[in-house]
Predicted model as a PDB file, atoms N, CA, C, CB and O in Angstrom, pLDDT in the B-factor column:
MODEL        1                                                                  
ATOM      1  N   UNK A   1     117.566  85.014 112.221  1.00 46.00           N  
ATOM      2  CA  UNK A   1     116.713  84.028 111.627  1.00 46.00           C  
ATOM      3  C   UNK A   1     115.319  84.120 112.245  1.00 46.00           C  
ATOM      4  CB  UNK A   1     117.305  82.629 111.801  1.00 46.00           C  
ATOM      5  O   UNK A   1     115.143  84.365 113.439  1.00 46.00           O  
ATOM      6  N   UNK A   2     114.349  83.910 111.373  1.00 51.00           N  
ATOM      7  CA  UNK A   2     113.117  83.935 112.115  1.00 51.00           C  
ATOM      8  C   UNK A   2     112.671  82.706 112.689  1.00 51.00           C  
ATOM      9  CB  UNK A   2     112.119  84.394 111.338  1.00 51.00           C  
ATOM     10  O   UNK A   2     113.408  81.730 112.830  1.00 51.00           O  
ATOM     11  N   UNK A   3     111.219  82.753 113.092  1.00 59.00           N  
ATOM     12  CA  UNK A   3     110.782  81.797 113.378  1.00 59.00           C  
ATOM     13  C   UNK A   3     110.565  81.091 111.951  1.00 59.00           C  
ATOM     14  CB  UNK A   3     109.737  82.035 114.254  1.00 59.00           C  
ATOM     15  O   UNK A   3     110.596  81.541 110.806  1.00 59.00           O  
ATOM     16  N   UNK A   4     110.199  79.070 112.773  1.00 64.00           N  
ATOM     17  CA  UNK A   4     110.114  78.547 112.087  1.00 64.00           C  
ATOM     18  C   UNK A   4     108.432  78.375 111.407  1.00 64.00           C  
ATOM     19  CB  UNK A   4     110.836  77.705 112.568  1.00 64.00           C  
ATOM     20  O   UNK A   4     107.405  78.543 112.065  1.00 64.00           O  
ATOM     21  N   UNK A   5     108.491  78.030 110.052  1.00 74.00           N  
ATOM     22  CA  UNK A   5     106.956  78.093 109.032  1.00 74.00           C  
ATOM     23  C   UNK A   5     106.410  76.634 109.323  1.00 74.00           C  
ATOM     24  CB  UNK A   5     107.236  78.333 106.969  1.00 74.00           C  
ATOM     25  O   UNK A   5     107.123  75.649 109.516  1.00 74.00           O  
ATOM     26  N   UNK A   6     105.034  76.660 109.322  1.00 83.00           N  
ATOM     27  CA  UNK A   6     104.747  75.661 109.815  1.00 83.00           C  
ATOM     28  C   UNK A   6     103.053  75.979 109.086  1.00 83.00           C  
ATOM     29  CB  UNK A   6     105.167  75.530 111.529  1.00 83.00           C  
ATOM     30  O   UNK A   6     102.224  76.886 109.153  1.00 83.00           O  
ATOM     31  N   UNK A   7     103.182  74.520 108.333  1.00 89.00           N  
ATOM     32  CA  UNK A   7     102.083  73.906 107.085  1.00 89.00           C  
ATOM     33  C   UNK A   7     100.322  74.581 108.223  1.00 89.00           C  
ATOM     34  CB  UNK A   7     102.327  71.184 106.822  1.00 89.00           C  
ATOM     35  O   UNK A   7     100.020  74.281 109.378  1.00 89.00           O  
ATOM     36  N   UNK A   8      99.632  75.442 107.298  1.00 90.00           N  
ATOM     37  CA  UNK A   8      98.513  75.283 107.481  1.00 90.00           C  
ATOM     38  C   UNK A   8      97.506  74.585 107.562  1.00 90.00           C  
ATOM     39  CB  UNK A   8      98.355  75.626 107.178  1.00 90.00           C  
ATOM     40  O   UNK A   8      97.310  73.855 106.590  1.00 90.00           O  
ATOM     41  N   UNK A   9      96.457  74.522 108.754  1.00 93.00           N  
ATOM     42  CA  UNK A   9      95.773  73.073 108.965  1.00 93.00           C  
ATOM     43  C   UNK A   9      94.628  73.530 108.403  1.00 93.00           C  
ATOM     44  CB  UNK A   9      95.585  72.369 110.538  1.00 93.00           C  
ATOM     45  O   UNK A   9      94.356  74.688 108.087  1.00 93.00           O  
ATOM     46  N   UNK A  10      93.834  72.338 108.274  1.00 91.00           N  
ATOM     47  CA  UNK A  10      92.548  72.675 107.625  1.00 91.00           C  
ATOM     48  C   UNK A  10      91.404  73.743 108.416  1.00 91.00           C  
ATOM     49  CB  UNK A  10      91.878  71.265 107.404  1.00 91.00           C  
ATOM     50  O   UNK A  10      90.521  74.471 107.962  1.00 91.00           O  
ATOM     51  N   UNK A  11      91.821  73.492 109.636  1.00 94.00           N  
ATOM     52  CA  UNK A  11      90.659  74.441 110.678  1.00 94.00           C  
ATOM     53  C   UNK A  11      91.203  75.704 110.638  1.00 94.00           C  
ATOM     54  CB  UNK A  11      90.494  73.993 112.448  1.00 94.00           C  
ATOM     55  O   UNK A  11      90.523  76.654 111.028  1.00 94.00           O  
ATOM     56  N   UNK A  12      92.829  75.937 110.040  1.00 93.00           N  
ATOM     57  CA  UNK A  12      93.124  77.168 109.993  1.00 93.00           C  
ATOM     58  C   UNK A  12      92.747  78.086 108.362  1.00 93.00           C  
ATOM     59  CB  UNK A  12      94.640  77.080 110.419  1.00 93.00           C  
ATOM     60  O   UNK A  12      92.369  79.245 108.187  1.00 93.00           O  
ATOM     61  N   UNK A  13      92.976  77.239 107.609  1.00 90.00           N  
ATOM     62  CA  UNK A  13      92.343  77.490 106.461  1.00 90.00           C  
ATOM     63  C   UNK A  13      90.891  78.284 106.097  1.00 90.00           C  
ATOM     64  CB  UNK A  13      92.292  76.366 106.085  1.00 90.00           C  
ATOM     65  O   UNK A  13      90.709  79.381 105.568  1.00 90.00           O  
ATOM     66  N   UNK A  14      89.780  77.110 106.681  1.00 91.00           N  
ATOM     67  CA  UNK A  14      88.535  77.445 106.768  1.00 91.00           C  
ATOM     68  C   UNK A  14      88.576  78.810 107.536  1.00 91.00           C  
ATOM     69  CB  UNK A  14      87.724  76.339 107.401  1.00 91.00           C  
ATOM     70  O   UNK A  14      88.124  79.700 106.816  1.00 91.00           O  
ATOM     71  N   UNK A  15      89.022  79.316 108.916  1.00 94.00           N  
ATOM     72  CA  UNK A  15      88.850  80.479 109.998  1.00 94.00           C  
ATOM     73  C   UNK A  15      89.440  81.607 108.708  1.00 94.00           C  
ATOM     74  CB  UNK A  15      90.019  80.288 111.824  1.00 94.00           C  
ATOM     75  O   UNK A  15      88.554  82.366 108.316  1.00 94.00           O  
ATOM     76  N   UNK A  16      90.288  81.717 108.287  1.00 92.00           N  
ATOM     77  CA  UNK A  16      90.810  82.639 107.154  1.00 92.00           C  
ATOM     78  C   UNK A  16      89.821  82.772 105.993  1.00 92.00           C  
ATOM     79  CB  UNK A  16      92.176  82.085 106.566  1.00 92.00           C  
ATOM     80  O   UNK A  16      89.372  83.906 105.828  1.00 92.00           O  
ATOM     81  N   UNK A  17      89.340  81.666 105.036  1.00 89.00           N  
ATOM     82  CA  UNK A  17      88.623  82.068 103.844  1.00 89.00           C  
ATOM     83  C   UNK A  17      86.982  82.462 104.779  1.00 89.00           C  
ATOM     84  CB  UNK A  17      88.611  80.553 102.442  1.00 89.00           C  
ATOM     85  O   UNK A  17      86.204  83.130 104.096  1.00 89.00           O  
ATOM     86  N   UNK A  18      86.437  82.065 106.327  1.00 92.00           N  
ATOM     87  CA  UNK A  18      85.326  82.651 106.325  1.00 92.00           C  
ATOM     88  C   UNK A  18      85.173  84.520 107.211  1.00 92.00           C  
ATOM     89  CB  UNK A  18      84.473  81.399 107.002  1.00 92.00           C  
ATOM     90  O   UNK A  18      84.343  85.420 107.340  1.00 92.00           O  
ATOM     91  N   UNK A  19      86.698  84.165 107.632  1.00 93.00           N  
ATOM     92  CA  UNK A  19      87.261  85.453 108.086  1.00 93.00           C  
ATOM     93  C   UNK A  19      87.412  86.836 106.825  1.00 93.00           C  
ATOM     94  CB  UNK A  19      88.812  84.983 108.687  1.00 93.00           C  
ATOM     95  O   UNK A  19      87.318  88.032 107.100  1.00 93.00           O  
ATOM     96  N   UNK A  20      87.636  86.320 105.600  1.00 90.00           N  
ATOM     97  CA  UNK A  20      87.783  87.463 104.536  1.00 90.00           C  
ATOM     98  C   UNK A  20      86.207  87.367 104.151  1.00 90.00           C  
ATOM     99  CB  UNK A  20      89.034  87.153 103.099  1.00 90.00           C  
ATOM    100  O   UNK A  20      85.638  88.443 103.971  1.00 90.00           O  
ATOM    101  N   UNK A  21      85.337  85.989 103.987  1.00 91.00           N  
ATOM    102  CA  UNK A  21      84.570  86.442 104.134  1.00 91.00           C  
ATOM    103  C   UNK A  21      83.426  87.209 104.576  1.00 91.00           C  
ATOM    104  CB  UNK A  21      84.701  86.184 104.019  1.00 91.00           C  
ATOM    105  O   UNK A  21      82.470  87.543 103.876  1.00 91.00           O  
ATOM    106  N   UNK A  22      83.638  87.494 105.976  1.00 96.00           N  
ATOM    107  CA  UNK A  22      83.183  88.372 106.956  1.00 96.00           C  
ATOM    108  C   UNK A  22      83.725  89.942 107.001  1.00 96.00           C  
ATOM    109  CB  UNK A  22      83.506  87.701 108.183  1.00 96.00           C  
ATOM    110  O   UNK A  22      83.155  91.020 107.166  1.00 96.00           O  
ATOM    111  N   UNK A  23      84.769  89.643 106.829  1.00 95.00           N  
ATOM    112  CA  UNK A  23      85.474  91.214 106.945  1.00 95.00           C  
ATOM    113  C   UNK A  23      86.070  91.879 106.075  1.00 95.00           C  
ATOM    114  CB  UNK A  23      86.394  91.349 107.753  1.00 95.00           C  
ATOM    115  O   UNK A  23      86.322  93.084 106.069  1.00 95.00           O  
ATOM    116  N   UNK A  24      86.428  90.664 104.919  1.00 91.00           N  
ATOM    117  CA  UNK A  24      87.244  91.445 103.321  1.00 91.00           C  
ATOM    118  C   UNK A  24      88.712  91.269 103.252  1.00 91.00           C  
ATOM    119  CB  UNK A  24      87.109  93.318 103.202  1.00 91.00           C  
ATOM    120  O   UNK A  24      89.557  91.219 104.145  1.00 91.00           O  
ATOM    121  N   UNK A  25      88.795  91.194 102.046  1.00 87.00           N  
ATOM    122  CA  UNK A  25      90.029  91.006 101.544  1.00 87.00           C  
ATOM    123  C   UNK A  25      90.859  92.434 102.247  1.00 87.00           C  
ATOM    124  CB  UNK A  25      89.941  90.874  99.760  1.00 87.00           C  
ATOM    125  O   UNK A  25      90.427  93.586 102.276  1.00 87.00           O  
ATOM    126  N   UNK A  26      92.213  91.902 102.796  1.00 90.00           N  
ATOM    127  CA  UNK A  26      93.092  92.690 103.097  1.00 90.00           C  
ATOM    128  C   UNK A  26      92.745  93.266 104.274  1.00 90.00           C  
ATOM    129  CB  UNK A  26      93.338  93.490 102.178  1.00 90.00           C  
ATOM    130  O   UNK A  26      93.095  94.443 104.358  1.00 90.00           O  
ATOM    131  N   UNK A  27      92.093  92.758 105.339  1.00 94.00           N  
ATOM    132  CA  UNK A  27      91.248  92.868 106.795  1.00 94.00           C  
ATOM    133  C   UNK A  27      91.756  91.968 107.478  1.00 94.00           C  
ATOM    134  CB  UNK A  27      89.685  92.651 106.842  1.00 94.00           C  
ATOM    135  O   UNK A  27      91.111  91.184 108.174  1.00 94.00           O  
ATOM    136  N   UNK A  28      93.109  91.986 107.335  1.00 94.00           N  
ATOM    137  CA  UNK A  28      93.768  90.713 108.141  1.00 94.00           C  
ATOM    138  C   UNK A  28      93.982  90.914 110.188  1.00 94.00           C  
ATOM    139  CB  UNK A  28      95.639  90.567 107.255  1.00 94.00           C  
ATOM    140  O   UNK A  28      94.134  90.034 111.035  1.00 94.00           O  
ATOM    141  N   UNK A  29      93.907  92.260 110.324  1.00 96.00           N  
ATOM    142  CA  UNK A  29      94.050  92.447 111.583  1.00 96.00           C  
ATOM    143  C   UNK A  29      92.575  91.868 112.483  1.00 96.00           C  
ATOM    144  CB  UNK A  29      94.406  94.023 111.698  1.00 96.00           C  
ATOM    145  O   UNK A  29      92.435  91.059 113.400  1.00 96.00           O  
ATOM    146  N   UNK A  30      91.363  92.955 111.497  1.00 97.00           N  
ATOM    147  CA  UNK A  30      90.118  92.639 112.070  1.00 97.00           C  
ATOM    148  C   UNK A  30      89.759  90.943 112.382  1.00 97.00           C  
ATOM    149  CB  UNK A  30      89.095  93.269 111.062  1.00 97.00           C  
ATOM    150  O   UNK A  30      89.347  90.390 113.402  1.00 97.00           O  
ATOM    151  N   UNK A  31      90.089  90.449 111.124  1.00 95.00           N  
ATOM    152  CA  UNK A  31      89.973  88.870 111.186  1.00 95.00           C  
ATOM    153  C   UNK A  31      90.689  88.160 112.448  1.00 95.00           C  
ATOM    154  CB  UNK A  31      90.655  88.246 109.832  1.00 95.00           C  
ATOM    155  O   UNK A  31      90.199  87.213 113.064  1.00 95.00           O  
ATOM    156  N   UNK A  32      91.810  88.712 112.704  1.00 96.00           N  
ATOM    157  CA  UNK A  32      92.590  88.048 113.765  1.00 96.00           C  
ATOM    158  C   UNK A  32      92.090  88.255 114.927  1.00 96.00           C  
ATOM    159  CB  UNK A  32      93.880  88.397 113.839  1.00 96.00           C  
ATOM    160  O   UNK A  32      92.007  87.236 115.613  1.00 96.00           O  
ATOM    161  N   UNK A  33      91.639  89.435 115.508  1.00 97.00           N  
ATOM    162  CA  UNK A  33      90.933  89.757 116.420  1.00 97.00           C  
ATOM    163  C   UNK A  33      89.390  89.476 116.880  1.00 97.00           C  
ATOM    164  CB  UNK A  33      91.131  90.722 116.286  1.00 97.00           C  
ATOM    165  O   UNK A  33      88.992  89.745 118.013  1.00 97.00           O  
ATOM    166  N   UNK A  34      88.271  88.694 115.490  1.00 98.00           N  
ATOM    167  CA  UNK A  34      87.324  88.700 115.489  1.00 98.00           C  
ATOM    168  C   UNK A  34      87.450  87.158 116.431  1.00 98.00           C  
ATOM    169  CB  UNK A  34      86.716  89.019 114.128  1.00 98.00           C  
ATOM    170  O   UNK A  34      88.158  86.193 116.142  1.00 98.00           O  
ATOM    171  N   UNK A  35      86.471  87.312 117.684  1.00 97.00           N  
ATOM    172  CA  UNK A  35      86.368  85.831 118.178  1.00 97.00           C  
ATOM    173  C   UNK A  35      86.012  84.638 117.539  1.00 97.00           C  
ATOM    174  CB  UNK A  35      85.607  85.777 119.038  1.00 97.00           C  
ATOM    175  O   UNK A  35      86.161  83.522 118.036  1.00 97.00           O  
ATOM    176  N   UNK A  36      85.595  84.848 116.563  1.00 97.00           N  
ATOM    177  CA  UNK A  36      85.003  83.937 115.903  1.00 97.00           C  
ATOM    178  C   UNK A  36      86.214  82.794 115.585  1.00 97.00           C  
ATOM    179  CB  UNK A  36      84.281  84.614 114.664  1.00 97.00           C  
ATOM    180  O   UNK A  36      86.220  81.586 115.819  1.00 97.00           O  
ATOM    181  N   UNK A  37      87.501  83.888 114.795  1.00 97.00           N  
ATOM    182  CA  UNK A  37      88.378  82.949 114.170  1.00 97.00           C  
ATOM    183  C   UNK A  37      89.548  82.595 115.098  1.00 97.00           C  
ATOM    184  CB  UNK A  37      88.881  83.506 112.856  1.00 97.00           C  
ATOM    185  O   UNK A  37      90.340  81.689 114.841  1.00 97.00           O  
ATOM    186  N   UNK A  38      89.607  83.388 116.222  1.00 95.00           N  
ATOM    187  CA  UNK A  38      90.898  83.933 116.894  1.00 95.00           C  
ATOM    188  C   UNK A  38      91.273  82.547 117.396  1.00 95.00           C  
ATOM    189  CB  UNK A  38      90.725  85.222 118.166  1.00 95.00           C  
ATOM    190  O   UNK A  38      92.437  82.232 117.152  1.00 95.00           O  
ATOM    191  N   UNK A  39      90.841  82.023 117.776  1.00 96.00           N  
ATOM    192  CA  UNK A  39      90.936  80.934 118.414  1.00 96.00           C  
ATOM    193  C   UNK A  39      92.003  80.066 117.438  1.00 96.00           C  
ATOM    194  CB  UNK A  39      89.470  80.333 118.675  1.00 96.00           C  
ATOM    195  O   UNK A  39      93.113  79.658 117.779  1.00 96.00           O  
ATOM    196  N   UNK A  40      91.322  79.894 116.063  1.00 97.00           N  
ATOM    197  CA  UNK A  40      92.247  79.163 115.257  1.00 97.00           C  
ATOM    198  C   UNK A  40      93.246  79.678 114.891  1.00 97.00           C  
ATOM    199  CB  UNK A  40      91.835  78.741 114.293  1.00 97.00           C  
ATOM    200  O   UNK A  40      94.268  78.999 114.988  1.00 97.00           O  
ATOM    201  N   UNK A  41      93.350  81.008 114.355  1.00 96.00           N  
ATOM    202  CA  UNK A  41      94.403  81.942 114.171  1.00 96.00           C  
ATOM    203  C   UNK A  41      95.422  82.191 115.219  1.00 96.00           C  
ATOM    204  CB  UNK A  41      93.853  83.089 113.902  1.00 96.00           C  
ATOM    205  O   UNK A  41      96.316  82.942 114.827  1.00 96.00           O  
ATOM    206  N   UNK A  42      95.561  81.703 116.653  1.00 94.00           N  
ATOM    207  CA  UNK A  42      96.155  81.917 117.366  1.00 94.00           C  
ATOM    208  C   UNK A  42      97.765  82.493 116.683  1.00 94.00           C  
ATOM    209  CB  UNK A  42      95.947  80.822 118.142  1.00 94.00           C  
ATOM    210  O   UNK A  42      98.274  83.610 116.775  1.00 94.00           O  
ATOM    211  N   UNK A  43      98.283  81.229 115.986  1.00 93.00           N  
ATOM    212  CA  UNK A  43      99.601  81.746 116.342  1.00 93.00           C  
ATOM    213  C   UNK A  43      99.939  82.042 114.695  1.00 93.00           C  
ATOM    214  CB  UNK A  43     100.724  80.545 117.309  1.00 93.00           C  
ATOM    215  O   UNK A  43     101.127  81.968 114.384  1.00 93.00           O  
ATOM    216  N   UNK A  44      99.342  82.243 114.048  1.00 95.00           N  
ATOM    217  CA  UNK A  44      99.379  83.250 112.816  1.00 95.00           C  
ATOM    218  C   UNK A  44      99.157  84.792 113.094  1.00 95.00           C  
ATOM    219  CB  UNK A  44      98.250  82.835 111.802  1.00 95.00           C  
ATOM    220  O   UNK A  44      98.294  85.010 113.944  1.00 95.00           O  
ATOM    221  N   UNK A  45      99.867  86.085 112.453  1.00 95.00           N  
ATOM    222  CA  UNK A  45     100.397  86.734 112.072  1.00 95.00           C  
ATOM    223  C   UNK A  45      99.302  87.598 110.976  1.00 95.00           C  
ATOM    224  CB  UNK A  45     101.512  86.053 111.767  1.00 95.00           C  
ATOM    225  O   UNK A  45      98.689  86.922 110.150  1.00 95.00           O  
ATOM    226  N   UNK A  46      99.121  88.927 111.012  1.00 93.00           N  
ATOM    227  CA  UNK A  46      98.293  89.591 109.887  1.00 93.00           C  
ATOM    228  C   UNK A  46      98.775  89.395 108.205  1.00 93.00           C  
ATOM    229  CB  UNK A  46      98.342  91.201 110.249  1.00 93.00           C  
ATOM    230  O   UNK A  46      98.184  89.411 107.125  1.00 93.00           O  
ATOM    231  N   UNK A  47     100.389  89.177 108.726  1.00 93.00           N  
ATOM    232  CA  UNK A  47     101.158  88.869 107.513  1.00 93.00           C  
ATOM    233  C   UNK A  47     101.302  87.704 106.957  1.00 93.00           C  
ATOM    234  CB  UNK A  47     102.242  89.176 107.621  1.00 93.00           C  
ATOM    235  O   UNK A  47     101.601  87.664 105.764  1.00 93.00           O  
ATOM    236  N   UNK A  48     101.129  86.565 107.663  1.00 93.00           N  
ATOM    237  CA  UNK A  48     100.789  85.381 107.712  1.00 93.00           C  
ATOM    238  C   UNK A  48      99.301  85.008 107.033  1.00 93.00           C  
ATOM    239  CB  UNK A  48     100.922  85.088 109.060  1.00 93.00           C  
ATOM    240  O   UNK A  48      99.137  83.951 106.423  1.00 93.00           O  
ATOM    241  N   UNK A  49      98.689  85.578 107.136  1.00 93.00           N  
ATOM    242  CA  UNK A  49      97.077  85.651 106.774  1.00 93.00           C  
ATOM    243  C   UNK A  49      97.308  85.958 105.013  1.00 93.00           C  
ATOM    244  CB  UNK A  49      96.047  87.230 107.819  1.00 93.00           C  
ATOM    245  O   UNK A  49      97.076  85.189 104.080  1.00 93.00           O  
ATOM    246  N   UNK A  50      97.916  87.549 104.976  1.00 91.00           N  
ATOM    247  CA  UNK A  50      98.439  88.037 103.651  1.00 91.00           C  
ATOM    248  C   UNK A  50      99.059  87.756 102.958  1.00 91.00           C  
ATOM    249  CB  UNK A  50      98.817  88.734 103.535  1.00 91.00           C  
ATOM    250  O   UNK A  50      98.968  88.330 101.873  1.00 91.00           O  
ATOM    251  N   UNK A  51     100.199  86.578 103.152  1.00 90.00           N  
ATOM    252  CA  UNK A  51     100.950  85.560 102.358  1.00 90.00           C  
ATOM    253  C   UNK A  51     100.196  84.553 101.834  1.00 90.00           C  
ATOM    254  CB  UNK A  51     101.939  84.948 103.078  1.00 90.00           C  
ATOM    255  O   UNK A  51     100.116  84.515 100.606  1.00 90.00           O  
ATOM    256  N   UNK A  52      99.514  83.567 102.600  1.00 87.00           N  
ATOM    257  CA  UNK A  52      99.163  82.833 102.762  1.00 87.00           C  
ATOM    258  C   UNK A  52      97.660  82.884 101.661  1.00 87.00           C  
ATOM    259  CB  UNK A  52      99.310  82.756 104.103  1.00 87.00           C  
ATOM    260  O   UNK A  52      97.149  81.863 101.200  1.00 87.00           O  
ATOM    261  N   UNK A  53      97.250  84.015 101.452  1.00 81.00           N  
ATOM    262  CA  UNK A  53      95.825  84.127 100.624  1.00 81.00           C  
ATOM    263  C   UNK A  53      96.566  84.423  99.170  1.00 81.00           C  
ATOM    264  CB  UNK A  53      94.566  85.597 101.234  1.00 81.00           C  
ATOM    265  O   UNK A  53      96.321  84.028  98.030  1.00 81.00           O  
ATOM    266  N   UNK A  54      97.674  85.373  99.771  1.00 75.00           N  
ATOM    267  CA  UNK A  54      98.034  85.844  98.383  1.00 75.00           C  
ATOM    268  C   UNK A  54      98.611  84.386  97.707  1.00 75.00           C  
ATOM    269  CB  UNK A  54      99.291  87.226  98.424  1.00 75.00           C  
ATOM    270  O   UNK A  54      98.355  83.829  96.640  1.00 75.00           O  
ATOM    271  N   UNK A  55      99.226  84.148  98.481  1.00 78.00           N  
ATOM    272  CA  UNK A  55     100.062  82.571  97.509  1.00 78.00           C  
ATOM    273  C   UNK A  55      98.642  81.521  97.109  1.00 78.00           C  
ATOM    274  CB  UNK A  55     101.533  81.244  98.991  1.00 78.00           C  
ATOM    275  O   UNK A  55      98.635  80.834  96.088  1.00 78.00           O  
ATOM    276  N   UNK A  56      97.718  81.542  97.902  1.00 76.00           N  
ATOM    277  CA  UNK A  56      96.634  80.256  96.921  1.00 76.00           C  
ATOM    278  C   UNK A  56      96.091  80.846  95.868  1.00 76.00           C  
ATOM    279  CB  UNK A  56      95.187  79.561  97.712  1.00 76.00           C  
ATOM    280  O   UNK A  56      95.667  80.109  94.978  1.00 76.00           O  
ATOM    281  N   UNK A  57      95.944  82.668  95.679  1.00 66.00           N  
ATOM    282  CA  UNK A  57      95.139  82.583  94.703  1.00 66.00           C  
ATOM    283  C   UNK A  57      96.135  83.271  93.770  1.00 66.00           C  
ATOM    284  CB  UNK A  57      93.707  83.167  94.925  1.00 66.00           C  
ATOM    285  O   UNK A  57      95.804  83.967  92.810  1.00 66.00           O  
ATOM    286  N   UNK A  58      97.211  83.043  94.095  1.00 64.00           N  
ATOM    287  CA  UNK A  58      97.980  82.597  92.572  1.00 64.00           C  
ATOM    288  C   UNK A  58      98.458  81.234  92.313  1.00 64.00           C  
ATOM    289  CB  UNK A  58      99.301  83.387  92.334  1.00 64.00           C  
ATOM    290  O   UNK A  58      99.190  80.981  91.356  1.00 64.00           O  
ATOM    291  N   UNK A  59      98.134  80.529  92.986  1.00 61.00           N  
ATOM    292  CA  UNK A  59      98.394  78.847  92.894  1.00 61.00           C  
ATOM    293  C   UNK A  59      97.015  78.739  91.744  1.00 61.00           C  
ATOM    294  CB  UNK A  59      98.165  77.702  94.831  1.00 61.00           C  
ATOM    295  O   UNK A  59      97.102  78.186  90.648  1.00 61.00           O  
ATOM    296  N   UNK A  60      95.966  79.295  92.199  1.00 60.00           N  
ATOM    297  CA  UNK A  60      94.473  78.967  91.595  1.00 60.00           C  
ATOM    298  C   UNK A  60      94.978  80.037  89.799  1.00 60.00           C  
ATOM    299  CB  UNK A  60      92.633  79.942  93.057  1.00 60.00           C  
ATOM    300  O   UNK A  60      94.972  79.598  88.649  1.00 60.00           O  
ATOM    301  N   UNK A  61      95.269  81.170  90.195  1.00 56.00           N  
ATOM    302  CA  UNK A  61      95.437  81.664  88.619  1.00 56.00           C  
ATOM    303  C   UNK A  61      96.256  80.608  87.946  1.00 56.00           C  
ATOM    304  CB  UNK A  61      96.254  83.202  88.427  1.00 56.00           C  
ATOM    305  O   UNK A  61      95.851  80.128  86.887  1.00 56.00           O  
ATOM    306  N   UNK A  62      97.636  80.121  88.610  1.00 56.00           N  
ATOM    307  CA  UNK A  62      98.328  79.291  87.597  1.00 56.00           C  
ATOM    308  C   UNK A  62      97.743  77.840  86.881  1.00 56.00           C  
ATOM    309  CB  UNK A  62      99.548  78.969  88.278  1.00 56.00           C  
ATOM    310  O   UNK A  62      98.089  77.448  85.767  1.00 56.00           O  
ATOM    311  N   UNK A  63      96.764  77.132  87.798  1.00 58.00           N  
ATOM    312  CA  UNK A  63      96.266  76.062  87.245  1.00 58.00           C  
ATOM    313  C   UNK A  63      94.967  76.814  86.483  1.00 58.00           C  
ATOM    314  CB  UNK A  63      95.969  74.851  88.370  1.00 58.00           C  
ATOM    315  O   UNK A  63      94.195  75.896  86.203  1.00 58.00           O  
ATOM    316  N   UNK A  64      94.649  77.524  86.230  1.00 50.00           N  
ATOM    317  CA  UNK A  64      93.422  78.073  85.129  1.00 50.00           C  
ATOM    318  C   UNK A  64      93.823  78.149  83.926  1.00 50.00           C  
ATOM    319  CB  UNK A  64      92.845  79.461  85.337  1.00 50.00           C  
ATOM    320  O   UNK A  64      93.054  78.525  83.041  1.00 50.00           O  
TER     321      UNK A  64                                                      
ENDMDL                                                                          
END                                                                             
């Protein structure tokens, strides 16, 4: 069993959408490592990053 999932906070949110904005879609390592975000990203995952974008912006295609 893995670890347990645990709801994204808003300060983690923001560090991710200005993290792709800095480094690009699918730059999930660089982002994690960049000081900027690392801090918030602590205990998220490159894959975690990549779930997590991929699932809102198909949340956003389905309500369009």
């Amino acid at each position: 069993m893995g670890t347990q999932k645990r709801k994204w906070t808003a300060e983690e949110e923001e560090a991710l959408l200005a993290g792709v904005a800095k480094h690009g879609l699918g730059k999930w390592k660089n982002i994690l490592k960049d000081p900027e975000f690392a801090s918030f990203l602590i205990d998220r995952s490159n894959i975690d990053l990549k779930n997590y974008k991929l699932k809102s912006l198909m949340l956003v295609e389905l309500k369009v």
